[in-house]
C-alpha positions as semicolon CSV with decimal commas, in nm:
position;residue;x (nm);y (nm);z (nm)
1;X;8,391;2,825;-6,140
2;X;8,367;3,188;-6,058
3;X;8,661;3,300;-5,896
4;X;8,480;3,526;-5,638
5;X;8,127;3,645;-5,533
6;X;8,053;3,960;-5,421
7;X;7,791;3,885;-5,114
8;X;7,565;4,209;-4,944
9;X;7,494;4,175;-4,544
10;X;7,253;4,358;-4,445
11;X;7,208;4,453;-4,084
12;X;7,269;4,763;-3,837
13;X;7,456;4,599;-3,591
14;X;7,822;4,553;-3,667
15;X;7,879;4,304;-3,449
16;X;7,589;4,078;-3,706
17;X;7,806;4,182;-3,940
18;X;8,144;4,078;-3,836
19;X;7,965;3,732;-3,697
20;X;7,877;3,679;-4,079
21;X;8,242;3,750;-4,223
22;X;8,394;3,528;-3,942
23;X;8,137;3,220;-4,045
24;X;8,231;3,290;-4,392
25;X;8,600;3,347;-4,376
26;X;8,756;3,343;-4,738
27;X;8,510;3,113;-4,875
28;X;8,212;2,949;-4,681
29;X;8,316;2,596;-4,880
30;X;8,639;2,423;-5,043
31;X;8,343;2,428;-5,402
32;X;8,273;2,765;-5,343
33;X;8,466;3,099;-5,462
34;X;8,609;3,333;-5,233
35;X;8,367;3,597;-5,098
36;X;8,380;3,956;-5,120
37;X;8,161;4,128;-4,877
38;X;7,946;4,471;-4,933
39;X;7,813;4,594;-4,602
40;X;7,517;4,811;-4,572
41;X;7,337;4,965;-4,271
42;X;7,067;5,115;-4,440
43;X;6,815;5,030;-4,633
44;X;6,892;5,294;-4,872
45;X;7,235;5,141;-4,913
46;X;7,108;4,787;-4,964
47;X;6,875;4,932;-5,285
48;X;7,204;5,119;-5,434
49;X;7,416;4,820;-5,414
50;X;7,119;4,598;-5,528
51;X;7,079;4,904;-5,865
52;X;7,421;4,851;-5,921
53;X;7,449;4,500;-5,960
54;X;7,665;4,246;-5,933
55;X;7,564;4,096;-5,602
56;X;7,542;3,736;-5,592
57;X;7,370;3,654;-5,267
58;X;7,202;3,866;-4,979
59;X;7,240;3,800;-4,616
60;X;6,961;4,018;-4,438
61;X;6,912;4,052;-4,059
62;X;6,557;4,025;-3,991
63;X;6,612;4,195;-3,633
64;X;6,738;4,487;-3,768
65;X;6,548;4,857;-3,716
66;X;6,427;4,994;-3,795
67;X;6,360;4,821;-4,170
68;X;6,411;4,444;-4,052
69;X;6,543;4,216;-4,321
70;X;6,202;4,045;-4,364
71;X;6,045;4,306;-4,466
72;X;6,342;4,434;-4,736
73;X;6,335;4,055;-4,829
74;X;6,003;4,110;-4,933
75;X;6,058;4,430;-5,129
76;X;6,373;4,356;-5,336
77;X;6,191;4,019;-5,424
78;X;5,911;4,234;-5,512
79;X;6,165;4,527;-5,696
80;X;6,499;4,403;-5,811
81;X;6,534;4,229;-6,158
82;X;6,664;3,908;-6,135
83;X;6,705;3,939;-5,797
84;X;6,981;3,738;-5,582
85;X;6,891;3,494;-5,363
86;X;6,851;3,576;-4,972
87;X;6,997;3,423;-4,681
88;X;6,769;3,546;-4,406
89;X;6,917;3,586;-4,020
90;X;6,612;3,532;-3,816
91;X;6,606;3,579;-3,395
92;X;6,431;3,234;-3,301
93;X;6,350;2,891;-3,516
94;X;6,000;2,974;-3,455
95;X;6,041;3,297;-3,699
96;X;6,080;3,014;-4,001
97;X;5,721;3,110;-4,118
98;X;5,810;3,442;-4,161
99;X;6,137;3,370;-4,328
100;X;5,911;3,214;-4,569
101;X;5,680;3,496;-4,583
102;X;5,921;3,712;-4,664
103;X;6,046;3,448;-4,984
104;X;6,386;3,432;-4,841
105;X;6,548;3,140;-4,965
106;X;6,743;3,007;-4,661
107;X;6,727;3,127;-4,329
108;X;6,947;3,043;-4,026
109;X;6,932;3,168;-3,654
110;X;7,079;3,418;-3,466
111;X;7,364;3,441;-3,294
112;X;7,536;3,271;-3,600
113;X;7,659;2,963;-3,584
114;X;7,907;2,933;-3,808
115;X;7,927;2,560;-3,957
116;X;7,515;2,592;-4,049
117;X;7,558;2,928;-4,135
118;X;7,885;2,872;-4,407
119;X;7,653;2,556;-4,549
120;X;7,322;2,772;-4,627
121;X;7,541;3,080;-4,817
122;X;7,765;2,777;-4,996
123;X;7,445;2,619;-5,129
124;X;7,298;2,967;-5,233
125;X;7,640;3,070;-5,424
126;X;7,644;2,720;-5,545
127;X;7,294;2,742;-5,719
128;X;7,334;3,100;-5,828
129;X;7,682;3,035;-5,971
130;X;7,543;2,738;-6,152
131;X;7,277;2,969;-6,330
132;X;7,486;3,206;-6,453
133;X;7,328;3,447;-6,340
């Protein structure tokens, strides 16, 4: 197993972001490495990180502005070689159609809840780590 993966959360509110390292602590399962986190506010800074590589899974606010995760879901899935799977943060259950639209390929609700939220990024390291990609 790989000893750590390098995870990119997306969103421009700290507070998302600090809500996803506490749900994750050191690793988000006993199977799964210990997680190194890239932060980015920007989209800008999500397409660097994503052209330099070695990200193994995305977490992507879709309520943030003003370029919501959906819509950079969309993009890098469009853009990015091989791209990493995406854990999409979406404001209300209902939004699950758009999660989809966007070909995310989890999504959980906001405010995170930390037990659903560690399962969904486990099971996307798991299946990314198990690809070797």
């Amino acid at each position: 197993m790989q000893s750590t993966a390098t995870v990119l959360v997306y969103s421009d509110d700290a507070n998302t972001r600090e809500q996803v390292r506490l749900a994750t602590g050191r690793r988000p399962a006993s199977d799964a490495p210990e997680v190194q986190f890239v932060e980015c506010a920007t989209l800008p800074a999500v397409l660097k990180e994503l052209d330099r590589g070695g990200i193994d899974v995305c977490v992507l606010d879709g309520e943030a502005v003003p370029a919501g995760g959906m819509g950079v879901c969309r993009q890098i899935k469009d853009e990015i070689f091989r791209c990493p799977p995406v854990l999409l943060l979406i404001g209300r259950p209902q939004d699950a159609w758009l999660a989809t639209w966007s070909r995310a390929d989890a999504a959980v609700t906001l405010p995170v809840e930390p037990v659903e939220f560690a399962d969904a990024l486990a099971s996307l390291l798991r299946s990314r780590l198990a690809v070797g990609a």
